[in-house]
N, C-alpha and C positions, 0 to 999 in steps of 0.2 A: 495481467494486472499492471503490470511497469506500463507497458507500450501503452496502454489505454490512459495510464496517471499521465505519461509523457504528449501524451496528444495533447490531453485535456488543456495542460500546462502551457502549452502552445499557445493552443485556442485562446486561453487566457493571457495569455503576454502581447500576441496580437492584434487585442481588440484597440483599435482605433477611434472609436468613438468615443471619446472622454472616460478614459479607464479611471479609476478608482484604487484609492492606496490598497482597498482591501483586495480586488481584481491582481494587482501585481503582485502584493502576498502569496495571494491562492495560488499563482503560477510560477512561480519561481520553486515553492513549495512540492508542488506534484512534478514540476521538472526534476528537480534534486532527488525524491522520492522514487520518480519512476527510472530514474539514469541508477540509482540506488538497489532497487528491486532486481531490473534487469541483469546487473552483477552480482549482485547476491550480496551486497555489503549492508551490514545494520538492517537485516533484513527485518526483525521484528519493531524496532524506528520508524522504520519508511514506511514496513504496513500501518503500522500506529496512524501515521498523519495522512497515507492513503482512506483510513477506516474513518477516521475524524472529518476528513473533506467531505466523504462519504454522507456521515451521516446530517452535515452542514448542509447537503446541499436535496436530502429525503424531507429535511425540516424545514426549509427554505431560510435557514441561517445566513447564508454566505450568497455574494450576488451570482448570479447564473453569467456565462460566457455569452456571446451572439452568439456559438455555436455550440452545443455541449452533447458530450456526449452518452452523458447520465440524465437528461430529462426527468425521462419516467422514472417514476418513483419506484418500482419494480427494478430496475436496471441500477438504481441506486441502492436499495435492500441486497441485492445479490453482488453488489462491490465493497458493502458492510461488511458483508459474512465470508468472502474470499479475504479480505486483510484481515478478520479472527483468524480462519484459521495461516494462514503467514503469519501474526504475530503468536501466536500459540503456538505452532506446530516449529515455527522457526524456519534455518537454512535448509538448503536443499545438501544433498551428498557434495555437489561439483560447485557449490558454490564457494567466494570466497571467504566468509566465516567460518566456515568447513576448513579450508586452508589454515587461517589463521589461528581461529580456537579448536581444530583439530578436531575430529569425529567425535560422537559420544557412540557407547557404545555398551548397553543393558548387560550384563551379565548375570544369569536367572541361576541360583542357587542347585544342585542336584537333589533330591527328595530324598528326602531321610525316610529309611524304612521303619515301619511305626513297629512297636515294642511287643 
C-alpha cells in the first residue's frame, strides 16, 4: 500500500499539463503517506489519508492523475479496506512505532476454577 500511495504521488506531482492546487495537494500527500507507511511511522495517519484519497477518488471527489493507478473503482474499494485495516490494526512488529511506543502485548487472565 506505501509503494502504490508513493507512485500514485508521483504520478500526481508530475503531471505537466496545467496541474491544479488540488493535483499537487493529492501528491505531496500520498508521497508523505506512502514514504510514511513504508517505515512504519504514524502508521494509522498515513492510512488515514491513504483511505481518504482512497475513497476521493471511488467517488470521483479529487481530480484523477494522467496516469493513475486506482481507476477502477474496484481497485479503489480494495485500497479503502487495506488502509481500515492499517489504521485499525495499526504497526507491524518491526516497524517503527513498534520501536518507539514499544510492543503491546495482551495478557489473558488464567481461569479461575468455578466453585
Amino acid at each position: 500500500m506505501g509503494i502504490s500511495a508513493f507512485v500514485q504521488g508521483g504520478y500526481y506531482l508530475t503531471c505537466r499539463e496545467n496541474p491544479s492546487l488540488a493535483m499537487i495537494l493529492s501528491g505531496v500527500a500520498l508521497l508523505g503517506s506512502g514514504v510514511l507507511l513504508l517505515i512504519g511511522l504514524l502508521t494509522p495517519a498515513a492510512g488515514a489519508i491513504v483511505g481518504f484519497y482512497a475513497t476521493g477518488i471511488a467517488l470521483s471527489w479529487l481530480p484523477a492523475a494522467p496516469i493513475n493507478l486506482f481507476e477502477n473503482k474496484l481497485t479503489a474499494i480494495y485500497l479503502m479496506s487495506m488502509a481500515f485495516a492499517m489504521v485499525t490494526l495499526g504497526p507491524g512488529a518491526f516497524s517503527f512505532d513498534a520501536r518507539i511506543f514499544g510492543r503491546r502485548e495482551i495478557i489473558i487472565p488464567p481461569r479461575l476454577p468455578h466453585s
